[in-house]
C-alpha positions in Angstrom: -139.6 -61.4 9.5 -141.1 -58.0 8.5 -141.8 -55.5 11.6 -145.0 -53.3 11.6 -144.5 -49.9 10.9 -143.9 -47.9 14.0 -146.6 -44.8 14.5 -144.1 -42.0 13.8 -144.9 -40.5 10.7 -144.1 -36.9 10.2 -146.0 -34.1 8.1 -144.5 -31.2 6.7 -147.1 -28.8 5.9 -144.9 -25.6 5.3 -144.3 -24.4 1.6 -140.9 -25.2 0.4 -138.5 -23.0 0.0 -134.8 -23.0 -1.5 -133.1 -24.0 2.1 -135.7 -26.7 2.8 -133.3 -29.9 2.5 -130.3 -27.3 1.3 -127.1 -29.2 1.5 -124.7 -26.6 3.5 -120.8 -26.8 3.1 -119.4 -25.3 6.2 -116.1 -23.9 5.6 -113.1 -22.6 8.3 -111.6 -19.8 6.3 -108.0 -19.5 7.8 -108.0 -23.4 7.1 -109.1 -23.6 3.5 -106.8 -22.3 1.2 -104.2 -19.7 1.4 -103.1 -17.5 -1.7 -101.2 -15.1 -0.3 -98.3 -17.2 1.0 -98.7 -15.7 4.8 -100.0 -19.5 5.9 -103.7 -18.6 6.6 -106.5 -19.2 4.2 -108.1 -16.0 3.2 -111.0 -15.2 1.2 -109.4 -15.2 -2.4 -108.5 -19.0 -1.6 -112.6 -19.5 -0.8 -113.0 -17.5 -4.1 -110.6 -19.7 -6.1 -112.1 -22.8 -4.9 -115.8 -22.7 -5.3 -116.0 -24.5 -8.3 -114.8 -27.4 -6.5 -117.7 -26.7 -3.7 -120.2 -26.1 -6.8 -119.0 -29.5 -8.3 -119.5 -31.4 -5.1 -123.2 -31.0 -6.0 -124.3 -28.9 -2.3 -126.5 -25.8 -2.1 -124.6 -23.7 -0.1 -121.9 -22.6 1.9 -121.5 -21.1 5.2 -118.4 -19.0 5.9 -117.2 -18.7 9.7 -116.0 -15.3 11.0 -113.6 -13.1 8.7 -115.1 -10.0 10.6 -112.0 -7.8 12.4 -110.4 -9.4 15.1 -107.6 -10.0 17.3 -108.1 -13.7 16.7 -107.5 -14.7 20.6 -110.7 -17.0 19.4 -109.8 -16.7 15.9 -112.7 -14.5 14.8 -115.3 -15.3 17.2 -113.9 -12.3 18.7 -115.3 -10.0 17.0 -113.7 -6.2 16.9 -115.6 -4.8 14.0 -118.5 -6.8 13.0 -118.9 -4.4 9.6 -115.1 -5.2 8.9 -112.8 -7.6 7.3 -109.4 -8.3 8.8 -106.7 -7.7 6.8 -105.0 -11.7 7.2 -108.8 -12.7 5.2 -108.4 -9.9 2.5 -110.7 -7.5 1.5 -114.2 -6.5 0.6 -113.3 -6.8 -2.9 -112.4 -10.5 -2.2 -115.9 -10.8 -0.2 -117.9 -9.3 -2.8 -116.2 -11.8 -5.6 -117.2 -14.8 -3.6 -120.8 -13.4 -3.6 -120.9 -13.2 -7.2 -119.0 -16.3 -8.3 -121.1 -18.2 -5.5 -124.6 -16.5 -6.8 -123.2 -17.7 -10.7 -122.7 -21.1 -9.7 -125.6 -21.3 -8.2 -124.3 -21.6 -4.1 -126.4 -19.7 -1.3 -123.7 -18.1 1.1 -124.4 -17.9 4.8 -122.3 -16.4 7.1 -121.5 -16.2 11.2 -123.1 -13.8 13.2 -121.5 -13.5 16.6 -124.7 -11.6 19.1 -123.6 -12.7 22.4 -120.1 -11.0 23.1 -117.4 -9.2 20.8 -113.6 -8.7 21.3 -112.6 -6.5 24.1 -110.9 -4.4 21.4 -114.3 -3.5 20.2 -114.6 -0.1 20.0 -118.4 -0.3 21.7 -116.8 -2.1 24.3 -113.8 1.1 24.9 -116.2 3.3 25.9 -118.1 1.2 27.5 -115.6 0.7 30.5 -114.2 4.1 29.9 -116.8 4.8 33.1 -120.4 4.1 34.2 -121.9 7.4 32.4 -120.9 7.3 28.7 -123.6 6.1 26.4 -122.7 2.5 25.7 -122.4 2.0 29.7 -125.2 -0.6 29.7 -123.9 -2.1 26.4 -121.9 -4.6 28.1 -123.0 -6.7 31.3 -121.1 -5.1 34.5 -121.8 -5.6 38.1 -120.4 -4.4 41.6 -118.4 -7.1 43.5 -119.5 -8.4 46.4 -119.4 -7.2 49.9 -116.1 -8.9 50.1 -114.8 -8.2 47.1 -115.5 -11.5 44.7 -117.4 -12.0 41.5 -121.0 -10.7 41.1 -122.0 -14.4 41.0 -120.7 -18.2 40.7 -120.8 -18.5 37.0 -118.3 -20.1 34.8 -116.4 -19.8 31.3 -116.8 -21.7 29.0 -113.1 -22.1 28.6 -112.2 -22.3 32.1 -112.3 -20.4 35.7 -114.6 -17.4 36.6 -117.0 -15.8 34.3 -116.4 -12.4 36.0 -113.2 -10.3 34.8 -112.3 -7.7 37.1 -112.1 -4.2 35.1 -109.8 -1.1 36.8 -111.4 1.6 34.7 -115.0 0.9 35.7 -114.1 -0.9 39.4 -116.6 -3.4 38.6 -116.7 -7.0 37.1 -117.5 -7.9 33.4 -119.3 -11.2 32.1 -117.3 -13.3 29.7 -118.7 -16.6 29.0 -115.9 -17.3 26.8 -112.4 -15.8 27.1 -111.3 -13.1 29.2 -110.8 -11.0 26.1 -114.8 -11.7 24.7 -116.8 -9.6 27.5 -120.7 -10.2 26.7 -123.0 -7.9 25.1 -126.0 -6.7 27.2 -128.4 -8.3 24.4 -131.0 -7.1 27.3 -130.6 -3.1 25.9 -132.7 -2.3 23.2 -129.9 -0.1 22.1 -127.5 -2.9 21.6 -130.2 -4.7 19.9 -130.5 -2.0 17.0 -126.9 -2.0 16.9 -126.8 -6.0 15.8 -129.3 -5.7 13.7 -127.9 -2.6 11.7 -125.1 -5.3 11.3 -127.5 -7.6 10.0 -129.0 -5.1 7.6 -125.2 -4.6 6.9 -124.6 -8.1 5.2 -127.7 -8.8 4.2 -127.2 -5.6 2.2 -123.8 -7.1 0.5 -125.5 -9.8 -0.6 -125.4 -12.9 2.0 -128.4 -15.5 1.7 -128.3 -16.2 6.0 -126.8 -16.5 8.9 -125.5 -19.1 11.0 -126.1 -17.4 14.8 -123.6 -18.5 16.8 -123.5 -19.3 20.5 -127.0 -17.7 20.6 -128.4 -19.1 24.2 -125.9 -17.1 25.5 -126.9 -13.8 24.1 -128.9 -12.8 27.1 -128.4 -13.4 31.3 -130.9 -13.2 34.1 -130.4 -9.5 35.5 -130.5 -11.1 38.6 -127.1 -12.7 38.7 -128.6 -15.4 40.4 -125.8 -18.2 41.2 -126.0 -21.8 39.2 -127.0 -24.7 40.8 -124.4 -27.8 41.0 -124.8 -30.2 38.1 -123.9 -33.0 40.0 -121.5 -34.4 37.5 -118.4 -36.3 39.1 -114.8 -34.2 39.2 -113.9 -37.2 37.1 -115.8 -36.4 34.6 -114.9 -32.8 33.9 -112.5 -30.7 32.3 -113.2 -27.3 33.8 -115.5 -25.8 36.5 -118.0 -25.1 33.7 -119.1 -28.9 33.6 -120.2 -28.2 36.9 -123.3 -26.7 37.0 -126.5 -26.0 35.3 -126.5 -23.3 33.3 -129.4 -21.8 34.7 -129.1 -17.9 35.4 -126.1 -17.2 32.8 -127.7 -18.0 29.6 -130.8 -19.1 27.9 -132.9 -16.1 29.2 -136.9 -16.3 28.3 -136.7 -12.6 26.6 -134.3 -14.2 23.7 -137.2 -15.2 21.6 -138.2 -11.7 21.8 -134.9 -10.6 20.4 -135.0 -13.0 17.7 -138.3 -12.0 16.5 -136.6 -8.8 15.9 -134.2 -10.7 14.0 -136.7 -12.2 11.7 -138.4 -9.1 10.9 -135.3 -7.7 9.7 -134.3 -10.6 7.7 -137.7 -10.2 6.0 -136.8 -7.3 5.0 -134.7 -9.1 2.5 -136.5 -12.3 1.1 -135.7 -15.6 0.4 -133.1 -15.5 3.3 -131.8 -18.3 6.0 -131.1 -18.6 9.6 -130.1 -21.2 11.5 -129.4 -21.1 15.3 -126.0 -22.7 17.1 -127.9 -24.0 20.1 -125.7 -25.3 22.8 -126.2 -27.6 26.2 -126.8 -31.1 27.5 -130.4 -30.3 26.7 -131.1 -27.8 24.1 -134.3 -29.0 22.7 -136.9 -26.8 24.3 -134.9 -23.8 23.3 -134.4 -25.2 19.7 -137.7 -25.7 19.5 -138.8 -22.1 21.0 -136.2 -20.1 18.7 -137.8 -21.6 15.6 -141.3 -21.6 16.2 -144.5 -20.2 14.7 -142.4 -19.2 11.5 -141.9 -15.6 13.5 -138.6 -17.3 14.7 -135.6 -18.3 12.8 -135.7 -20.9 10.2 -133.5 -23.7 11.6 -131.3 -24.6 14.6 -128.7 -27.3 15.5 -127.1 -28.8 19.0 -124.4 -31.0 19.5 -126.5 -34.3 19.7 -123.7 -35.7 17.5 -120.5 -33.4 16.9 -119.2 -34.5 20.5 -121.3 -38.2 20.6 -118.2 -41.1 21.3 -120.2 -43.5 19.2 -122.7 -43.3 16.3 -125.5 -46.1 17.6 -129.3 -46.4 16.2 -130.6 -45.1 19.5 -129.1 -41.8 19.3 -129.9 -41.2 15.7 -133.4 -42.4 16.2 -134.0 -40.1 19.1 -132.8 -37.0 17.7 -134.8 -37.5 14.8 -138.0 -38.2 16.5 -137.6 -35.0 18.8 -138.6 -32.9 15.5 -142.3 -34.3 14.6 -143.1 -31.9 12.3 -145.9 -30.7 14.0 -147.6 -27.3 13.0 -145.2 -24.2 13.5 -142.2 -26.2 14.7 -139.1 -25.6 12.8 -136.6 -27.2 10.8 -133.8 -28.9 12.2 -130.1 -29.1 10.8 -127.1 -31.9 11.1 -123.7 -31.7 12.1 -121.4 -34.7 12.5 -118.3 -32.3 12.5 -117.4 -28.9 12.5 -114.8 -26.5 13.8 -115.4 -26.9 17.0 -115.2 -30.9 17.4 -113.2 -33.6 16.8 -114.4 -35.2 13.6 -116.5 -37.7 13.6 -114.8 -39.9 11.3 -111.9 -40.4 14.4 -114.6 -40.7 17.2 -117.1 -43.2 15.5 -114.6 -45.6 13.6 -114.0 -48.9 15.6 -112.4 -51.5 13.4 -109.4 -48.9 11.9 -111.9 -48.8 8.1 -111.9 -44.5 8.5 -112.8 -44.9 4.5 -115.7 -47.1 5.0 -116.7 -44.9 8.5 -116.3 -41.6 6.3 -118.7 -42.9 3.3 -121.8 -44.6 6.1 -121.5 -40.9 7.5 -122.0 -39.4 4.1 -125.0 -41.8 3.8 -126.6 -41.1 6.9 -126.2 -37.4 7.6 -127.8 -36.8 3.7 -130.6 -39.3 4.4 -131.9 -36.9 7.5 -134.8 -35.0 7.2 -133.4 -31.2 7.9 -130.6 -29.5 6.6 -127.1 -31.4 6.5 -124.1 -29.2 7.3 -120.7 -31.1 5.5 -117.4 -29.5 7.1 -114.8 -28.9 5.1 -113.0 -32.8 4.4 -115.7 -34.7 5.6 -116.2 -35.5 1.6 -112.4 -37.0 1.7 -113.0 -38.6 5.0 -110.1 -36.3 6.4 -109.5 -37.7 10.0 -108.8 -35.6 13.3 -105.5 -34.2 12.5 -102.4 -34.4 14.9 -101.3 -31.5 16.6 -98.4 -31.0 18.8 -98.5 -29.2 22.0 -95.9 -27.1 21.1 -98.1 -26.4 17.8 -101.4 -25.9 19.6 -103.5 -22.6 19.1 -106.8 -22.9 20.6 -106.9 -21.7 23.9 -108.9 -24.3 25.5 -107.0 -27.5 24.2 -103.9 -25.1 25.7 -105.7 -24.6 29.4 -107.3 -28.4 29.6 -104.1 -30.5 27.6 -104.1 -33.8 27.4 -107.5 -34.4 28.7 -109.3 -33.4 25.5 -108.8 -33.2 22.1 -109.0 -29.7 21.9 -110.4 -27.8 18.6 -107.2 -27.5 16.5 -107.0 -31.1 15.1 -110.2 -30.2 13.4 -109.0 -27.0 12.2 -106.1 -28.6 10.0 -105.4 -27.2 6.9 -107.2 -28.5 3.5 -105.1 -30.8 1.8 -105.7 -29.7 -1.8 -102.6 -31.3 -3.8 -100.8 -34.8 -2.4 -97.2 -33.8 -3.6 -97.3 -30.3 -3.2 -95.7 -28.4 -0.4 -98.3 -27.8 2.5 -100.8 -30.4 0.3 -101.3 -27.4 -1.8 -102.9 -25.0 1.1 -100.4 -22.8 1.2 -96.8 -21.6 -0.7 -95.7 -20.6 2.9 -93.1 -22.6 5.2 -94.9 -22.6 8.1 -98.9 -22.4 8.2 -100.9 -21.0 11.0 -101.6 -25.0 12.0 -99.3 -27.5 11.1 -100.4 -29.9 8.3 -100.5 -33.2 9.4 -98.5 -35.3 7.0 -101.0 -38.0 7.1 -103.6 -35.7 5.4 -101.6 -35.6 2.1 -102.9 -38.8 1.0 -106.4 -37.4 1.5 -105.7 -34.6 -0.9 -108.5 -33.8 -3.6 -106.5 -34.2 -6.1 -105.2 -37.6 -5.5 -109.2 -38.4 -4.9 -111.0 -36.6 -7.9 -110.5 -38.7 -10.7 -111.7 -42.1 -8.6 -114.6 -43.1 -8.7 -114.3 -45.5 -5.7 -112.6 -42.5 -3.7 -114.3 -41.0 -0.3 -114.6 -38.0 -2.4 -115.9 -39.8 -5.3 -118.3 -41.4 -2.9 -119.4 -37.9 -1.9 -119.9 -36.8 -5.2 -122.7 -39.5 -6.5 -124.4 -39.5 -3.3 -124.9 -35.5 -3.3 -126.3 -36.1 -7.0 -128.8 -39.1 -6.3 -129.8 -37.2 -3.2 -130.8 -34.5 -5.4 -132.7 -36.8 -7.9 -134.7 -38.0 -5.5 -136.7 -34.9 -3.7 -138.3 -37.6 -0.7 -134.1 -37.5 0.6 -134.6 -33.3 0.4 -137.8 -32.2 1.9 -139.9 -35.3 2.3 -141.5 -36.4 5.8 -139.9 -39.1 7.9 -141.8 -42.0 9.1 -139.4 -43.8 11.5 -139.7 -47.8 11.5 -139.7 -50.4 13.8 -136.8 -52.5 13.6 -133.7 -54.3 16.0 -131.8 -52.2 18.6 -128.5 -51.8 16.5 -130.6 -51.1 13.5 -131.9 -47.9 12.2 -134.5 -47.2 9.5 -136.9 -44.8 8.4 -138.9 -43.7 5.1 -138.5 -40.4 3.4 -141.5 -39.7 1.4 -143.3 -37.2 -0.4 -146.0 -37.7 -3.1 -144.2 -38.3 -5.9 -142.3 -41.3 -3.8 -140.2 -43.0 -1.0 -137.1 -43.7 0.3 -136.3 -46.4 2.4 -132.9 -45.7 4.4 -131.6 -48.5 6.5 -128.4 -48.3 8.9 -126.4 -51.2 10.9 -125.1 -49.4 13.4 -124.3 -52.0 15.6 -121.1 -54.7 16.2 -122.7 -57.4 14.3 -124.1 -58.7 11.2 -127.7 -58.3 11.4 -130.3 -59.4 8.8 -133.2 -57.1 8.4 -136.5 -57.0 5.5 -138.5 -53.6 5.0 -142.2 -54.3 6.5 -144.8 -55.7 4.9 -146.5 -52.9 2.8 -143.3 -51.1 2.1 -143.6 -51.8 -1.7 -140.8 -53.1 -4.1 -137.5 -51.5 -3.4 -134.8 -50.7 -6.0 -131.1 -49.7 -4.9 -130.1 -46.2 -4.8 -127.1 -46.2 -2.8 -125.1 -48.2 -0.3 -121.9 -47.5 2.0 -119.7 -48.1 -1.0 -121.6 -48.4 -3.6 -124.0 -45.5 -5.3 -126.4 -47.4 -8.7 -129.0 -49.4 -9.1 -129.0 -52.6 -7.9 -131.5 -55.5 -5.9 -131.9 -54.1 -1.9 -130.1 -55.9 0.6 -131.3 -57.9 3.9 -128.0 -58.8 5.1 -126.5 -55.8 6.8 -122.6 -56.1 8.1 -122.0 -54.4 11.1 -121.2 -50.0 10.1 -123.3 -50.8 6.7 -126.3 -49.5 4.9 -128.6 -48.1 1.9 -131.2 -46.3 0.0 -133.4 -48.1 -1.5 -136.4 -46.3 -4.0 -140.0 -47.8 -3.1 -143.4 -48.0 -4.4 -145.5 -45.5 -2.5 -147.8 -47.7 -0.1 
């Protein structure tokens, strides 16, 4: 029986411009490829390997840190944010991925780390040198309490206290990440100059945006007012952090100040990109505040999905209707997976089919209204790789094994060739992460010449996505429909999508409403051509069909 159509449609009122519905292809660098024979990807290897990118039929990639760095967090520690370290190459290999990028017609985006730096920063040196030099206040530092213990009850990210003690400066220092990342007092209009000489830096070089990361916790209440309990159960969490609301040590009101400073500097250079990193249990209202009015950034993105166990309707359905498209909001972004997460393919798949998992993500995140972000393998439907403990390098899978899954199995190498050492990454012996022999048979080149391949898949999808401008920058309407099933119409004037999703346990049959208009196929979970639409959705199944405007 055809379902009404449900009173959500969406208007987007906002000229268009290149990043409006860009396809973004998010790559790890010391994970990509390697040409050096030293076992971590470098620059030359993103160089060498952008055709491939270019082919895949995205608009863009977005290149995490390379910037100078001890690499305790593996470049989100920054110690020169104006520098390249020497394991990534040079500026000469920087500059050729600008130009070979620009040629083939790929936007590049890179990291921007505002909220804390390495403590091997030279800004931060003289900061703690003592409390009179001129970068004193460039860092956040407190006295200790009566009795000697932190400033306040905050938390790291990665475990234990957020307050370090310091001996040079007898006082405390905020980290909300390691020990070895003290934050930047984003509050000082000094350090604010400073980031955004960096910005001017880049932009300068050539990048087309930035991808701002961790940027709710750029700024603290001056206060140091202590966190309230979150409530959660101890069994539950993984560290103290869990444990409260993150109230007083991030997410400041005076941040949207900060990034309309930002924005007026990016205008400075036209035609670029930003999109926010916004993290929490509920980031909305700060998504929404750091991109609004068109004074803001561009975009942001949370973690509705990189750490959801389970892909169901309901969750996609509700993160979609959060962004109405009203006047002056912004424009969201998509991430199933990304460095940080364990991919999605390994947390959504419940019957053992990864392939068929891999392709309905494909077909779902690039049906979204926003920008979708594709890490690195998701186009071979490269699972969560197995690392050791011995093997382990993140920190926090280190401090909190077995009970997560830690960052590293994400952060595999690229498996580029299925018979060649290292899959092709690397000429080394031993690679920064192991290579999980499993990822071989994912290998591009054991997938490029198929047709029915994940990576094939991937291919034909990016290219009818592009033929058909309603799946780029068209409104959403979402529509009524079962529980377990989602669907929604993409539409602009020149004509509509319908995109329909099983997401449930069970076969489901399903019609578009009444008024919906003929429907062609455009796509399916295996299958991308023409073709009559279906009604009778498997469970993990779905489509684009092409309809008649109504």
């Amino acid at each position: 029986m055809a379902t009404a159509l449900a009173d959500t449609a969406v208007a987007t009122d906002a000229p268009l411009t290149w990043w409006r519905g860009a396809v973004i292809y998010q790559i790890y660098p010391r994970s990509f490829r390697d040409t050096n024979g030293d076992g971590i990807g470098d620059l030359a290897g993103i160089a060498e390997r952008l055709d491939y990118i270019a082919d895949l039929g995205v608009d863009g990639i977005w290149i995490s840190p390379f910037f100078t760095s001890p690499m305790k967090d593996f470049g989100y520690d920054v110690a020169d944010y104006c520098g390249i370290d020497p394991s990534f190459g040079t500026f000469e290999d920087f500059d050729r991925i600008i130009e070979k990028a620009h040629a083939l017609g790929l936007k590049v985006i890179i990291d921007q780390v505002y909220s804390h730096t390495s403590d091997e920063h030279a800004w931060f040196r003289e900061s703690r040198a003592d409390r009179t030099n001129p970068k004193a206040d460039w860092y956040v530092w407190a006295d200790p309490k009566p009795d000697g213990s932190p400033p306040s009850n905050w938390q790291s990210v990665f475990g234990g206290s957020a307050w370090q003690w310091d001996g040079p400066r007898k006082q405390y220092y905020l980290h909300n990440f390691l020990t070895s990342q003290p934050d930047l007092n984003v509050h000082n209009p000094d350090v604010q100059d400073a980031l955004l000489d960096v910005a001017r830096f880049w932009l300068g070089r050539g990048v087309d945006g930035f991808r701002l990361d961790a940027l709710n916790f750029s700024m603290h209440d001056p206060e140091l007012r202590d966190n309230p309990p979150s409530g959660t159960p101890i069994e539950l969490v993984t560290r103290p952090f869990d444990m409260q609301i993150k109230q007083f040590n991030q997410s400041h009101p005076d941040i949207v100040a900060f990034l309309e400073r930002i924005r007026a500097t990016i205008d400075e250079f036209p035609g670029r990109f930003t999109v926010a990193e916004v993290g929490g249990p509920e980031p909305l209202a700060e998504m929404k505040a750091f991109t609004e009015g068109g004074k803001r950034l561009d975009s942001a993105y949370n973690f509705d999905f990189l750490y959801a166990p389970r892909l169901t309707a309901p969750l996609v359905r509700a993160s979609l209707s959060q962004w109405s498209g009203e006047p002056g909001e912004g424009w969201p972004s998509w991430a199933f997976s990304n460095h940080d997460a364990p991919r999605a393919v390994t947390r959504w798949t419940l019957d053992g089919d990864m392939g068929r998992m891999a392709r309905l993500n494909l077909l779902l995140l690039l049906a979204l209204r926003g920008n979708p972000i594709i890490y690195q393998g998701e186009e071979l439907g490269l699972p969560q790789g197995h690392v050791a403990f011995e093997d382990l390098q993140d920190p926090e899978a280190i401090a909190n094994w077995p009970h997560t899954l830690g960052r590293d199995g994400a952060r595999t190498p690229m498996p580029w060739a299925a018979n060649a050492p290292q899959a092709g990454f690397s000429t080394a012996n031993r690679t920064w992460l192991k290579l999980d022999p499993a990822h071989s048979g994912f290998a591009v080149d054991a997938q490029a010449a198929d047709p029915a391949s994940t990576l094939g898949y991937a291919r034909a999808l990016l290219g009818a996505r592009r033929a058909h401008p309603a799946l780029v920058h068209g409104d959403i309407e979402l529509l009524s429909s079962p529980a377990d099933i989602l669907a929604f119409r993409r539409h602009t004037e020149g004509g509509s999508v319908l995109c329909v999703f099983n997401l449930g346990e069970t076969s489901l049959r399903w019609s578009p409403p009444a008024g919906a208009g003929a429907a062609q196929l455009i796509a399916t979970e295996n299958h991308v051509g023409s073709g009559a639409i279906l009604e009778d959705l498997r469970p993990g199944s779905g489509y684009w069909a092409m309809i008649a405007s109504s």
